[in-house]
C-alpha positions as CSV (number, residue, x, y, z in Angstrom):
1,X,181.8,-35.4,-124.8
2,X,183.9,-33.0,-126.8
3,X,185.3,-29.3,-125.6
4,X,186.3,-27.2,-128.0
5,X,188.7,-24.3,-126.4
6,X,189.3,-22.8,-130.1
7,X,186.8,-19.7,-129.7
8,X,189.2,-17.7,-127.0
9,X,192.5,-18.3,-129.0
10,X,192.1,-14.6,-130.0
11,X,191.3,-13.4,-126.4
12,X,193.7,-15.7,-124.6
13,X,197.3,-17.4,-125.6
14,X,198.3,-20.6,-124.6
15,X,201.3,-19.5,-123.1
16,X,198.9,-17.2,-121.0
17,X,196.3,-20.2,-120.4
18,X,199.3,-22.5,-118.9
19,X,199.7,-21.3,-115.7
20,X,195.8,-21.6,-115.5
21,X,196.2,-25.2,-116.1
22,X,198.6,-26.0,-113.6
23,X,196.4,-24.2,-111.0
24,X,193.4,-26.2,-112.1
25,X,195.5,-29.9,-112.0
26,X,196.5,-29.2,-108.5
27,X,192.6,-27.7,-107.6
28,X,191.3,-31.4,-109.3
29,X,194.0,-33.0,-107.2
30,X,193.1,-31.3,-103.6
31,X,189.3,-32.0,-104.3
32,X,189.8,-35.2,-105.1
33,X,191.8,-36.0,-101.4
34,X,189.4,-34.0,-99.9
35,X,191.9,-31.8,-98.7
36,X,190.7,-28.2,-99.7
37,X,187.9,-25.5,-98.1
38,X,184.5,-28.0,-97.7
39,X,186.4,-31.4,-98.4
40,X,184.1,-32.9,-96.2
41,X,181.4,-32.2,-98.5
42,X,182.7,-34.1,-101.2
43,X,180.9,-37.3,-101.1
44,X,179.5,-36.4,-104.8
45,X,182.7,-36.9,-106.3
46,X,182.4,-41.0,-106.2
47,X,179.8,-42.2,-107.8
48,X,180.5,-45.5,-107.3
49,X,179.3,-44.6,-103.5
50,X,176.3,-43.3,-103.9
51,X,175.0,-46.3,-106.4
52,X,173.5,-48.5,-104.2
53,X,170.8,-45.6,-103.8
54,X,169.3,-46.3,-107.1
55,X,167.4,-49.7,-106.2
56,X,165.3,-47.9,-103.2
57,X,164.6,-44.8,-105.6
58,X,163.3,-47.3,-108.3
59,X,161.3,-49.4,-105.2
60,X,159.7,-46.1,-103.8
61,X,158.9,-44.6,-107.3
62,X,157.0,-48.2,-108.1
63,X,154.9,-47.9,-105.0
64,X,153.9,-44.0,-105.5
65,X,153.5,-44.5,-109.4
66,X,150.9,-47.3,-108.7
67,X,148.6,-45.0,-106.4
68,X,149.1,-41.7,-108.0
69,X,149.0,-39.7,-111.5
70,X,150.7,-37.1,-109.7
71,X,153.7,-36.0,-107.3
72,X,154.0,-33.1,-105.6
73,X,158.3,-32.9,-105.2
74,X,159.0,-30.3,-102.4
75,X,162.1,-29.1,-102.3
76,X,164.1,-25.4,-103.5
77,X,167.2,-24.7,-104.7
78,X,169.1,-28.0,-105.4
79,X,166.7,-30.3,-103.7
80,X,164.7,-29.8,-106.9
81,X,166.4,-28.2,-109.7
82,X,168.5,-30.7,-111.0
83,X,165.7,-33.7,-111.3
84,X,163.2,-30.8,-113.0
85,X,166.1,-30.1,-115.3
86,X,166.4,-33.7,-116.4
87,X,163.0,-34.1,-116.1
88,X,162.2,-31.4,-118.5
89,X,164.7,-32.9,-120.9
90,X,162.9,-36.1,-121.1
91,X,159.8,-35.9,-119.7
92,X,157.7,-38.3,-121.9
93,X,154.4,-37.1,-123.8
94,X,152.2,-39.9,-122.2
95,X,153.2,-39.3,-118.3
96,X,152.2,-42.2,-116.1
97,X,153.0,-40.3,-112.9
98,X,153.7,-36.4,-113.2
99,X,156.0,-34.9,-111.1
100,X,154.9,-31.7,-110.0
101,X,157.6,-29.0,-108.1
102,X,156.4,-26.9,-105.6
103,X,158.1,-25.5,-102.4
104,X,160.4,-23.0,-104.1
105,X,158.1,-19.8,-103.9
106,X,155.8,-18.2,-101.2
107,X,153.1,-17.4,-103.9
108,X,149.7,-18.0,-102.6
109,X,148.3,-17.8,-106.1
110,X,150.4,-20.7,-107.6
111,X,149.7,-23.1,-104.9
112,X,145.6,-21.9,-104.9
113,X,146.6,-22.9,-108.5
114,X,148.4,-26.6,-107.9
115,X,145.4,-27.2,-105.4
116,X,143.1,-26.8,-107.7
117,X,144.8,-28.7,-110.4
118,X,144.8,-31.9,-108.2
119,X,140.5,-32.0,-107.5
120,X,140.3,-34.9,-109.5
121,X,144.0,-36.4,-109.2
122,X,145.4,-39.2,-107.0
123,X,148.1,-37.3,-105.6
124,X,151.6,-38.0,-103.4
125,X,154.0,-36.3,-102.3
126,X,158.0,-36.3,-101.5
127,X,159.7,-34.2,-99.9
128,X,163.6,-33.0,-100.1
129,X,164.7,-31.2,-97.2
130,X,168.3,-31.5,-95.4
131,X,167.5,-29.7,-92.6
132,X,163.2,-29.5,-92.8
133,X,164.0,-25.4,-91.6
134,X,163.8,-23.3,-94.9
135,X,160.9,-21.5,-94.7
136,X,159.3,-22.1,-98.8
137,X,159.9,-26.0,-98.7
138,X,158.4,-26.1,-94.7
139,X,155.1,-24.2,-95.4
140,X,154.6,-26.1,-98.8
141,X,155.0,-29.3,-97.0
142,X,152.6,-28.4,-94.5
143,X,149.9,-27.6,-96.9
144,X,150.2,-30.7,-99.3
145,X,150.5,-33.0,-95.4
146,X,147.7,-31.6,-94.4
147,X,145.9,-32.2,-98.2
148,X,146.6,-35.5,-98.4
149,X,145.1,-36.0,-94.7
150,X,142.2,-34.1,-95.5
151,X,141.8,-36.5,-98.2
152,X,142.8,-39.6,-97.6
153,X,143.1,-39.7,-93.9
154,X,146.5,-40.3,-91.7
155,X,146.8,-44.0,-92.4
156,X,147.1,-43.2,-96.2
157,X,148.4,-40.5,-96.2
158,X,151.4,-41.9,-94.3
159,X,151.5,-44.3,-97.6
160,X,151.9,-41.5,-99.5
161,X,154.7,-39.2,-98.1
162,X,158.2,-40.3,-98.8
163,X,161.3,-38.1,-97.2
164,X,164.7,-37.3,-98.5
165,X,166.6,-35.5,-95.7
166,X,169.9,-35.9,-93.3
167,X,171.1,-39.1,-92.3
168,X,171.4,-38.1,-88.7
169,X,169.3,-35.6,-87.4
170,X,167.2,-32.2,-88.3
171,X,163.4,-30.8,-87.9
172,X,162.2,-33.1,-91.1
173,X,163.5,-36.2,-89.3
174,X,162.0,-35.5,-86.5
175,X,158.2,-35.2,-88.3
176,X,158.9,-38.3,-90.6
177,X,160.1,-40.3,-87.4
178,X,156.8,-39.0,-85.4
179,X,154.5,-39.1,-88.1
180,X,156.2,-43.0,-89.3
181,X,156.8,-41.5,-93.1
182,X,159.4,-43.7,-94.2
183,X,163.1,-41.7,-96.0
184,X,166.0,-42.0,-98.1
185,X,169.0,-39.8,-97.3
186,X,171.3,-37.4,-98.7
187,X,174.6,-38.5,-97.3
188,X,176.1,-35.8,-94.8
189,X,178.9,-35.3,-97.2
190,X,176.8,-33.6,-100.2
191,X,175.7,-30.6,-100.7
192,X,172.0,-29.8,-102.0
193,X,173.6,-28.0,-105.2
194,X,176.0,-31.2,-105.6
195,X,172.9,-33.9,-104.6
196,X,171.3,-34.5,-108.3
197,X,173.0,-38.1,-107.9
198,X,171.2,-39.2,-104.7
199,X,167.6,-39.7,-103.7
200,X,167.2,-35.9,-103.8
201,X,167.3,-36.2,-107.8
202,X,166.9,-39.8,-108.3
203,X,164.0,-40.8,-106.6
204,X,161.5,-37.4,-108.5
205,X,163.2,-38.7,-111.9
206,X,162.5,-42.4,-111.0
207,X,158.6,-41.6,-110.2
208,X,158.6,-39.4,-114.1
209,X,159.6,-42.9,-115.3
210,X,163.6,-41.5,-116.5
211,X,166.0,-44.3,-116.8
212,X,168.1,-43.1,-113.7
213,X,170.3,-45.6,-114.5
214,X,171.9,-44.2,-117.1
215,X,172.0,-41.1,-115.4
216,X,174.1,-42.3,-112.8
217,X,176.4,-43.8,-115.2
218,X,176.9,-41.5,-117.7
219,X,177.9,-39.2,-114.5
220,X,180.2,-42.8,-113.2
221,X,181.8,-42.7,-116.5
222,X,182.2,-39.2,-116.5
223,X,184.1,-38.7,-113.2
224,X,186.7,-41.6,-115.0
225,X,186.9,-40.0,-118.7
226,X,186.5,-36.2,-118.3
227,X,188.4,-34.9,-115.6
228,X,191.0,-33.4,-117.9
229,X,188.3,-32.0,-120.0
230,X,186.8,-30.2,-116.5
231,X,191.0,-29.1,-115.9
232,X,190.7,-27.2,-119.1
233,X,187.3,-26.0,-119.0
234,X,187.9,-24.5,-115.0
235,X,191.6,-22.8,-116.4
236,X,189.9,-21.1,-119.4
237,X,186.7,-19.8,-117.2
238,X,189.5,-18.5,-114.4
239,X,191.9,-17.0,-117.2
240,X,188.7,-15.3,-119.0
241,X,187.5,-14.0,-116.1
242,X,191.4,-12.9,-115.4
243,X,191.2,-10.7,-118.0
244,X,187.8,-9.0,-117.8
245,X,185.3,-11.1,-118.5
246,X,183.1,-11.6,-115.5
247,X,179.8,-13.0,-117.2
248,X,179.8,-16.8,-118.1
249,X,176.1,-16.9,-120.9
250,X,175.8,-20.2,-121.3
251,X,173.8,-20.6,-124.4
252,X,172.1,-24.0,-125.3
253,X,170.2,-24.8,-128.7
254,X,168.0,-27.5,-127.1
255,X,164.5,-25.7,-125.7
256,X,164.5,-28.4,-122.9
257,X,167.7,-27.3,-122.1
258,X,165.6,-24.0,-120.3
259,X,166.1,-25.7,-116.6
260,X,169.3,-27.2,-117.1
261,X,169.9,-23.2,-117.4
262,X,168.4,-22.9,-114.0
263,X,170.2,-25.7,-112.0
264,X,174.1,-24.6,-114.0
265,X,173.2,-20.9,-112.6
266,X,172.3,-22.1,-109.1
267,X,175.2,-24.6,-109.4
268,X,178.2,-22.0,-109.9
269,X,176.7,-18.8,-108.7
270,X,176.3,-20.5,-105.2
271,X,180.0,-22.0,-105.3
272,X,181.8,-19.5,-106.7
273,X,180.1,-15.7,-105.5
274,X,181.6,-15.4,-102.5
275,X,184.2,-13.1,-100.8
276,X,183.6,-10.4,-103.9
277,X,184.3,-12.6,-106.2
278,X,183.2,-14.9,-108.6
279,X,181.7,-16.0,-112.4
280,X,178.2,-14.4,-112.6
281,X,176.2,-16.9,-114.1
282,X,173.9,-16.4,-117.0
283,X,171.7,-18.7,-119.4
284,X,170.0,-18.4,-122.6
285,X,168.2,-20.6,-124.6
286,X,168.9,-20.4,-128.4
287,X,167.9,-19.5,-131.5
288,X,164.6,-17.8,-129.3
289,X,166.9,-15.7,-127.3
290,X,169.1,-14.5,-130.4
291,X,166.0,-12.2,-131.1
292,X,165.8,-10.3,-127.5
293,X,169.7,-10.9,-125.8
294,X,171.3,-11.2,-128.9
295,X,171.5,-7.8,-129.6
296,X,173.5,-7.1,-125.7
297,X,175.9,-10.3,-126.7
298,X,176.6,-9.1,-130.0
299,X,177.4,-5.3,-128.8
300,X,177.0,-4.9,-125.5
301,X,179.7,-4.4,-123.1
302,X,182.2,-7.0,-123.7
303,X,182.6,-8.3,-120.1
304,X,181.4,-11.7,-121.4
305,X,182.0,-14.8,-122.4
306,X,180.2,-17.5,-123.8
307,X,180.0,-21.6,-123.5
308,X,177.1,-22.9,-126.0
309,X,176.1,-26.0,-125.5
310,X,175.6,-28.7,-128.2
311,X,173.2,-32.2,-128.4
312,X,172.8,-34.2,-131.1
313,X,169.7,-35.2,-132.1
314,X,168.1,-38.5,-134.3
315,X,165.2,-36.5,-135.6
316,X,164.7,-37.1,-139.0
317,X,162.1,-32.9,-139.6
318,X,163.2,-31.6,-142.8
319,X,162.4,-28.3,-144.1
320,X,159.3,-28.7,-146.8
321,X,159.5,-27.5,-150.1
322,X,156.9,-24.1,-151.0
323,X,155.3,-24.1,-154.6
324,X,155.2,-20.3,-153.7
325,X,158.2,-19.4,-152.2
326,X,157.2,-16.4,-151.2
327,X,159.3,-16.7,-147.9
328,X,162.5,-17.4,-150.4
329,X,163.1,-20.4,-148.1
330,X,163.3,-23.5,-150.9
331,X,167.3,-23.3,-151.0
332,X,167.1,-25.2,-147.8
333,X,163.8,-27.7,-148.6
334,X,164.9,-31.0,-147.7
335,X,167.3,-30.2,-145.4
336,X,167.2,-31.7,-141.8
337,X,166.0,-29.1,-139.0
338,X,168.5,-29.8,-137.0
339,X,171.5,-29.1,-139.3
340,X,169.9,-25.8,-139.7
341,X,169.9,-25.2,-136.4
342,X,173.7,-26.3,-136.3
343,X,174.8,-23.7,-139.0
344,X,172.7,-21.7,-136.7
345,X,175.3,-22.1,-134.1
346,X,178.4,-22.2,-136.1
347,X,177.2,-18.6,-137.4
348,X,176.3,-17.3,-134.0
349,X,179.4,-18.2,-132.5
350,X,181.7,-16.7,-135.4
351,X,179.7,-13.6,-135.0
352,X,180.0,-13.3,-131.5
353,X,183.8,-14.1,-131.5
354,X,183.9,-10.8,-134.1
355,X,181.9,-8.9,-131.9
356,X,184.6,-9.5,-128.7
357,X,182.8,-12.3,-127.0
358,X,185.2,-15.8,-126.0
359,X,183.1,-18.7,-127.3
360,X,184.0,-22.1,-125.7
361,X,181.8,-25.1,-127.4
362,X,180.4,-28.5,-124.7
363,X,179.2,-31.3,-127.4
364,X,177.7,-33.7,-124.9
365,X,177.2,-36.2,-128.4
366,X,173.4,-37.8,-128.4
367,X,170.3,-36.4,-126.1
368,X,170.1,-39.4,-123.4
369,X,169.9,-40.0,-120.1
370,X,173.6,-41.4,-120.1
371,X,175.1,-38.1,-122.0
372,X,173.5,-35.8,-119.5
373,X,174.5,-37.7,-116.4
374,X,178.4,-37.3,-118.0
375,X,177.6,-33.4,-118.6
376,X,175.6,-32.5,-114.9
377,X,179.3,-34.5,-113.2
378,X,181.5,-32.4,-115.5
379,X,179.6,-29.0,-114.9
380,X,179.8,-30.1,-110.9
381,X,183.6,-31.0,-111.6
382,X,184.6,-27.9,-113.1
383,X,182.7,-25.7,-110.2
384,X,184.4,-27.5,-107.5
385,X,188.3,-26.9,-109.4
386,X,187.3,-23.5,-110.8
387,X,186.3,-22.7,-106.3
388,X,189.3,-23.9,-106.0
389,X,191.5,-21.6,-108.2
390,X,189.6,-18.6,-107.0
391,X,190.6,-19.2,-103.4
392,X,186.8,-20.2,-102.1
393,X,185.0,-22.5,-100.2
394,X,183.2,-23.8,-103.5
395,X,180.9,-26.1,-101.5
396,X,179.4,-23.8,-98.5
397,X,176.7,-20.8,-99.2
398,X,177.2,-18.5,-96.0
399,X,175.0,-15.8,-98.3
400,X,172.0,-17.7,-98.5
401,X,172.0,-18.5,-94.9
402,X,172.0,-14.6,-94.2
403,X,168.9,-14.5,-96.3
404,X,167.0,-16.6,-94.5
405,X,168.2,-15.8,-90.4
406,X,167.1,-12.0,-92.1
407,X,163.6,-13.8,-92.8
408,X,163.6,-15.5,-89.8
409,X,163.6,-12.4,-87.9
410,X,160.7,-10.3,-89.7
411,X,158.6,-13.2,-90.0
């Protein structure tokens, strides 16, 4: 992984980005004692510990993939988003078993939809729940429990739920333990946003048939190699956003890259807005989005910054050759697609840099399963020192729980 800190030399000075530095060191050094706001939820920072996970994830994802071409994954927020953004990075073209993610809305017409879609499907389920009390994943769960019953009877269907919830305790326990559904855990000391690296994300991805491990050790050799890299990256968002810039875009030129988007927005917005503060989180997916929000980056109001966010790819797509040329496109025939798309983003981010926008660059090197496993623990890194320097709890959402005791009440 490469960071490339050159694009806000003109907006910030070294001299101005040291002290920023020294705040992030000693924020990476009080996360990593556990000795900060929510230290006791920082069981995500050793990897190492949550390894020996992997083997039941691979076990249960044998056993559903042999009786079903389809899993229903119920879960919201980040007891789904970070195994449907690595999902939808490598989900393969011929899909054995297909993970399907449902529990984050209350839409009656998208679940009259998934019903439907699963008539003539073998179907499971797993559900991701801490606490089994948030009201989309609870009804969701209910109506795919009672599905399967309906369809298979209880026997079966008890083969065919698998839980991920608290080690010790909570309403989804309780059902699994009544109901004899067997469960993996999220240990007590991680955080759904921070769980992508236990059964909550391992076990969906394992089922899709993604090589989780090299996810988990791309992020193991990530939380040895990169923690400088997440120093620098945490001082330069906190110095940016110092001086004005409150928006962090983060732009990737991968189309797959759409719900790694998602789960980085979820991610930092839920750590860091708290206490009137805090990085508003924005994605976009490029080149599609340089044609409707390029326009606002290039000359909106400059309260922005930008992180775009680089793979490499091994496709060998070259640009054909037109007898016509009509389209006046021949000075590029024979040139990889993907090169294009580089000078794509080498233009982009000049132009943006004229226009007033800070451009810091993330290559993560090769699209695998071991690259993005480094980038998810460096992106989780950085939010928990960039908390940190603010002054927040980077690991609690108070906000979201108002939502819902709110809900609680009119329902």
């Amino acid at each position: 992984m490469k960071l490339d800190l050159s694009g806000i030399s003109s907006f910030i000075s070294q001299a101005a980005l040291e002290p920023w530095l020294s705040k992030a060191q000693t924020a990476l050094e009080t996360l990593k004692k556990g000795s900060g706001a929510g230290g006791e939820m920082t069981g995500w920072e050793s990897i190492a510990a949550l390894k020996p996970a992997v083997q039941d994830c691979k076990t249960y994802a044998e056993r559903l993939s042999e009786i079903s071409d389809a899993v229903l994954v119920v879960g919201i927020g980040g007891s789904y988003l970070g195994a449907k953004a690595v999902y939808e990075i490598f989900a393969p073209p011929d899909k054995k078993c297909e993970p399907i993610f449902v529990g984050n809305t209350l839409s009656g017409a998208y679940y009259e939809r998934v019903i439907k879609s699963l008539e003539k499907r073998d179907f499971s389920v797993i559900v991701i729940s801490k606490s089994g009390t948030t009201t989309e994943p609870a009804v969701a769960f209910r109506i795919f429990e009672q599905l399967l019953v309906k369809r298979y009877g209880a026997s079966e269907a008890s083969k065919r739920i698998i839980a991920v919830t608290n080690p010790g305790g909570g309403a989804l326990r309780k059902i699994c333990e009544s109901k004899n559904y067997p469960m993996l855990t999220i240990p007590d000391s991680v955080g759904g946003r921070y769980s992508i690296f236990t059964p909550a994300g391992l076990l969906p991805l394992a089922v899709a048939g993604i090589d989780i491990d090299a996810l988990i050790n791309g992020a193991e050799r990530s939380s040895e190699l990169n923690s400088e890299l997440a120093v620098q990256y945490a001082a330069a968002r906190q110095a940016l956003y110092n001086s004005g810039k409150k928006i962090e875009v983060v732009s990737a030129w991968e189309p797959n890259f759409r719900w790694l988007g998602e789960w980085y927005k979820q991610l930092f917005g839920e750590s860091e807005g708290k206490d009137g503060k805090g990085i508003f989180p924005v994605s976009l997916e490029l080149t599609a989005d340089l044609h409707s929000m390029g326009q606002y980056m290039q000359d909106g109001e400059r309260t922005v910054f930008e992180t775009f966010l680089w793979a490499e790819s091994a496709s060998s797509i070259t640009v054909p050759s037109a007898e016509d040329n009509f389209d006046g496109f021949n000075n590029i025939a024979g040139r990889k697609l993907d090169e294009v798309n580089r000078v794509a983003l080498d233009a982009t981010k000049a132009a943006h840099i004229e226009g007033g926008v800070p451009a810091i660059e993330i290559e993560i090197g090769h699209l695998c399963a071991n690259n993005i496993g480094e980038l998810l623990y460096f992106f989780m890194l950085t939010c928990g020192i960039s908390g940190y320097i603010s002054g927040v709890n980077p690991f609690d959402q108070p906000g979201v729980e108002a939502y819902k005791k709110k809900m609680k009440q009119l329902l």
